[in-house]
MIPA-263536 format. One line per 8 residues: number of its first residue (from 1); their letters; for each residue y, z, x of C-alpha. Coordinates in nm, 2 decimals. Example, Ala and Ser with C-alpha at 12.3 -4.5 7.8 and 13.67 -1.06 7.14 Angstrom:
# residues 2
1) as) -0.45 0.78 1.23 | -0.11 0.71 1.37
This chain:
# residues 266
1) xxxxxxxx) 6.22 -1.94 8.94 | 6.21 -1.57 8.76 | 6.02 -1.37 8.60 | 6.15 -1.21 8.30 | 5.91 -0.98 8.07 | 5.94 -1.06 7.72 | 6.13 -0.71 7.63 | 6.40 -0.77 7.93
9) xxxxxxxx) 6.78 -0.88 7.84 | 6.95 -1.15 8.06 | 7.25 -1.22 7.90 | 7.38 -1.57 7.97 | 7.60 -1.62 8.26 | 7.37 -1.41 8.46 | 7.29 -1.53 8.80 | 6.93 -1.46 8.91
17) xxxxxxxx) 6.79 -1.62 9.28 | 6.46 -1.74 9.39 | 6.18 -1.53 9.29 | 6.34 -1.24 9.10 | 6.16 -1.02 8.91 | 6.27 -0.83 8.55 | 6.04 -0.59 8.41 | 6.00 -0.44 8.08
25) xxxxxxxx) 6.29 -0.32 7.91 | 6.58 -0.45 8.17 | 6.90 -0.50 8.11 | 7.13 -0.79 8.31 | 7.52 -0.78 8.23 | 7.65 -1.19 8.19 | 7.85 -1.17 8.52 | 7.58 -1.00 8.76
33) xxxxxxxx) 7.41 -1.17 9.05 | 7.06 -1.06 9.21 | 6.98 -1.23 9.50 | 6.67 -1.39 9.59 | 6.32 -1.16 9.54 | 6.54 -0.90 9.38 | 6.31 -0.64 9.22 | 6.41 -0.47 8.87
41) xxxxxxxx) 6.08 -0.27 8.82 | 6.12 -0.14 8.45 | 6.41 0.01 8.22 | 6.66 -0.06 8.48 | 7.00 -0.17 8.35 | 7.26 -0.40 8.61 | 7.62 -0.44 8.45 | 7.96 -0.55 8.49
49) xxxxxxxx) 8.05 -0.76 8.82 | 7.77 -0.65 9.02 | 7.62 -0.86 9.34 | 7.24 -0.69 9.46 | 7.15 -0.87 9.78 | 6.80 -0.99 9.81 | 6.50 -0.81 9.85 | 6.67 -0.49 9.66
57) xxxxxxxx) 6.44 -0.30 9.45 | 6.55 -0.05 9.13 | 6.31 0.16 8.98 | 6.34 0.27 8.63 | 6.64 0.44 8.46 | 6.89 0.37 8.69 | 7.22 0.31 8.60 | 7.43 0.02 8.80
65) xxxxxxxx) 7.74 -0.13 8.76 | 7.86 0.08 8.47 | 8.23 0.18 8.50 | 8.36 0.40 8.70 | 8.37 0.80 8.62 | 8.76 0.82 8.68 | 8.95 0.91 8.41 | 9.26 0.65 8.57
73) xxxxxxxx) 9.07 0.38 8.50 | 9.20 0.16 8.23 | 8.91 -0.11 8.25 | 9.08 -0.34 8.51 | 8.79 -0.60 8.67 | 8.63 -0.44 8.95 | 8.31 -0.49 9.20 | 8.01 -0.34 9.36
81) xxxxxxxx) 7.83 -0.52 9.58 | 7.48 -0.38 9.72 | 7.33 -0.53 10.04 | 7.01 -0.67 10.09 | 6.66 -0.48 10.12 | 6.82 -0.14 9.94 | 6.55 0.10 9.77 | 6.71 0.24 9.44
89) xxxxxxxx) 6.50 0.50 9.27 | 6.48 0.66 8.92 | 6.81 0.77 8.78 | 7.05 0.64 9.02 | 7.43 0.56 8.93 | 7.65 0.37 9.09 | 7.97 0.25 8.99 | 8.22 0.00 9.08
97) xxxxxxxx) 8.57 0.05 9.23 | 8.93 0.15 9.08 | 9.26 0.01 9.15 | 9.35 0.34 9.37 | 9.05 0.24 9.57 | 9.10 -0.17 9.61 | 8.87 -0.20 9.30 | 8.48 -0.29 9.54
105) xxxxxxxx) 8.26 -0.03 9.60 | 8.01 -0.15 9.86 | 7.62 -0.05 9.95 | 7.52 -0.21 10.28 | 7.14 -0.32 10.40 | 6.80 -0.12 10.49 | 6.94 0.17 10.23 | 6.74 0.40 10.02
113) xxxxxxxx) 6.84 0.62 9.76 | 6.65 0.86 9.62 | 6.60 1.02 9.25 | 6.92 1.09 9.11 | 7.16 1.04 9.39 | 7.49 0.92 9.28 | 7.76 0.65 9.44 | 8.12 0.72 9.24
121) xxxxxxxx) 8.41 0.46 9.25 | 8.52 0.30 9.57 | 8.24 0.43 9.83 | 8.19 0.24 10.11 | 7.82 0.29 10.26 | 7.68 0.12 10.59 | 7.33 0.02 10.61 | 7.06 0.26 10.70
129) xxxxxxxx) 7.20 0.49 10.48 | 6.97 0.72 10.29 | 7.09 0.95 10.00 | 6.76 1.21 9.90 | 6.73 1.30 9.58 | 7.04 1.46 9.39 | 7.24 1.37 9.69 | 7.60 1.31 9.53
137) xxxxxxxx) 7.92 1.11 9.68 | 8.25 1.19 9.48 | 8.53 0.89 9.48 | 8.66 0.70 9.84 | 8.36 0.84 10.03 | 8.30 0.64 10.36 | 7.96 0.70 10.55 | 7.84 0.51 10.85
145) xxxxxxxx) 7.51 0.37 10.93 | 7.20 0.56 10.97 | 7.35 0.85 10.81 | 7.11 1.10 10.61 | 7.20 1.35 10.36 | 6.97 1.61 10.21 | 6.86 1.68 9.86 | 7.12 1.83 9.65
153) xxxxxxxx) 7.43 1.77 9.90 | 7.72 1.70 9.74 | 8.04 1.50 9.93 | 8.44 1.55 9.80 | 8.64 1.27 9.75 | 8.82 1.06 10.08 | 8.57 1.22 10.36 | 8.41 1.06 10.59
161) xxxxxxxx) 8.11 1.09 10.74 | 8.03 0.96 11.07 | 7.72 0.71 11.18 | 7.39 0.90 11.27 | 7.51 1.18 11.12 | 7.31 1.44 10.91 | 7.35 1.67 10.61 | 7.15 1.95 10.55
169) xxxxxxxx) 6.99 1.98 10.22 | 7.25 2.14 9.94 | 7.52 2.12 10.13 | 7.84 2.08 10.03 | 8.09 1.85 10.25 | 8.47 1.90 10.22 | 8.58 1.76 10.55 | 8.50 1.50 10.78
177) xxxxxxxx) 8.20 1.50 10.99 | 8.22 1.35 11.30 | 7.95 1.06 11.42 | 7.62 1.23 11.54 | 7.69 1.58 11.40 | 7.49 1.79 11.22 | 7.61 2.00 10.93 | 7.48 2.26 10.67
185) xxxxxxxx) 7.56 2.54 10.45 | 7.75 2.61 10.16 | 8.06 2.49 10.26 | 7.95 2.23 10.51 | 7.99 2.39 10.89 | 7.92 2.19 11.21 | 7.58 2.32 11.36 | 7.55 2.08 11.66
193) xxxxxxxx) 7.48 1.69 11.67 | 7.19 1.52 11.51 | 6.93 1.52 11.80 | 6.64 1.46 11.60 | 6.82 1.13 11.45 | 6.89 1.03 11.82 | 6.55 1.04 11.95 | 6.40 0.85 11.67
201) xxxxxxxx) 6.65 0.56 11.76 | 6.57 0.58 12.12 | 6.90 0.68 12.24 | 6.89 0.74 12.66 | 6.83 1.09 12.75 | 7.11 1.06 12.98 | 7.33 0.95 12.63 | 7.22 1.21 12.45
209) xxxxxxxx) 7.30 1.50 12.75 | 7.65 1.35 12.79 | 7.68 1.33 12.41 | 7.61 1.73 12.44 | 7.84 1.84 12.67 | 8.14 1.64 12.56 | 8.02 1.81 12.19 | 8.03 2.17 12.38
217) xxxxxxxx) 8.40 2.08 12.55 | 8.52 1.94 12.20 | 8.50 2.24 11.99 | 8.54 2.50 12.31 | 8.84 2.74 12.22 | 9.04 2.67 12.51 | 9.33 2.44 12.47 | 9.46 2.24 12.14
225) xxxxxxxx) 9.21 1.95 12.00 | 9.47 1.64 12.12 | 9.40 1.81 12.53 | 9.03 1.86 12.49 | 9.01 1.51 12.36 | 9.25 1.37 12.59 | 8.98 1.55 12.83 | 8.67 1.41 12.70
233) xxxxxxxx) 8.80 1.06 12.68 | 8.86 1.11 13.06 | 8.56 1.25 13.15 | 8.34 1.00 12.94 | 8.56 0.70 12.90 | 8.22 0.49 12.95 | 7.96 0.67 12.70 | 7.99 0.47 12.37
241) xxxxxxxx) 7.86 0.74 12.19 | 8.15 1.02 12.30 | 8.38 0.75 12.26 | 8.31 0.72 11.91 | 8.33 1.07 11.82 | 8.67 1.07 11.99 | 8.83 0.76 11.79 | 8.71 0.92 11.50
249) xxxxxxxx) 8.85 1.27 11.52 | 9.19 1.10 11.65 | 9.20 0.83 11.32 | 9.41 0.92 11.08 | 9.21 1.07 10.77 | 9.33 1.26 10.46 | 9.04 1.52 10.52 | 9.02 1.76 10.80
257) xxxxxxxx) 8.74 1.73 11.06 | 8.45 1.98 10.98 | 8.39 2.20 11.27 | 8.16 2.49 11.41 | 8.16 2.84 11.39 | 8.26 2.95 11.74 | 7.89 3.06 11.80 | 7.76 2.72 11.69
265) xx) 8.01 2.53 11.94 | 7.89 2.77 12.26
């Protein structure tokens, strides 16, 4: 049903599916489960209670499963569970939740994640996502689908980042980022929404000018955030899209909402 090279570990209890492949130099912790055609390519190493969905593939030298980098964890059982048809290259960690975090971290479908990116304790990723290299996620992160972010970002604990939404290369992301939005710099700033993403998922044109102009009355500097949003909710009540970004700035979150530089909101 597998196939296990010679120099691979499966410890017993391991659950493998149909057509799994282990190559050299593996390592499979007792209580992990690949699904069916689950690809470990070479020097990969699975542990603790770890569920990959099928058709996942992990390139060599990355590191899954392994506890949790939180120095309040007192080796309580806890879970990762990765989706089906993820891309895992060289080097990547994940690790599973902690107590503070309801003890599962969880990877959704159609991911990919470049050389060295990292997933820490109790991240909750949607599927499309796609981490490039040295992309990093501190503890509690939450990122919706289709998301990108760029080499070298880096995310702090408890923010959220939004679906479609994209982070510039070495960027580093204190604050919530709302769906569709763009952001960059040193200390992440909002630079506009994520046309580029749009268009290549065939959002309306019509979508995407509405999405624009509810972005524009948003961040404008007239009025508090609660009336502007009271405004664009009015004025868009029917665009899914706006609507989104709405619900999400008005959700209760422990991180502020990233925003523009007054000329980046004109």
């Amino acid at each position: 049903m597998a196939t296990i090279h010679p120099t691979a570990v499966v410890e017993e209890g391991a659950e493998l599916g149909k057509d799994v492949t282990i190559g050299p130099y593996c390592h499979v912790g007792a209580v992990v489960k690949l699904g069916d055609g689950v690809c470990l390519v070479s020097h990969a190493v699975v542990a603790g209670h770890t569920t990959v969905g099928a058709n996942t593939r992990i390139y060599p030298f990355a590191s899954i499963g392994h506890p949790p980098q939180d120095m309040k964890f007192k080796g309580e059982t806890s879970y990762l569970e990765i989706g089906c048809n993820n891309v895992i290259r060289e080097h990547v960690t994940m690790n599973p939740g902690t107590e503070g975090g309801g003890l599962h971290t969880r990877i959704g479908n159609n991911c990919l994640f470049m050389v060295n990116a990292h997933v820490a304790h109790d991240c909750q990723i949607a599927d499309h996502v796609i981490l490039v290299n040295n992309a990093t996620l501190a503890g509690h992160v939450k990122i919706g689908d289709w998301a990108i972010l760029g080499g070298l970002s880096a995310v702090h604990q408890f923010v959220r980042i939004g679906r479609h939404a994209m982070v510039g290369g070495a960027t580093g992301v204190a604050e919530d980022i709302i769906p569709y939005g763009s952001v960059m710099g040193n200390r992440a700033r909002l630079t506009g929404l994520n046309i580029v993403g749009l268009k290549r998922r065939d959002f309306p044109r019509e979508v995407i000018h509405e999405l624009r102009r509810a972005y524009r009355l948003i961040f404008a500097e007239e009025g508090t955030m609660a009336e502007r949003l009271a405004d664009v909710a009015d004025l868009y009540q029917r665009n899914e899209a706006v609507m989104e970004i709405v619900n999400f700035i008005r959700a209760d979150s422990s991180r502020a909402i990233c925003q523009p530089h007054l000329d980046d909101a004109a």
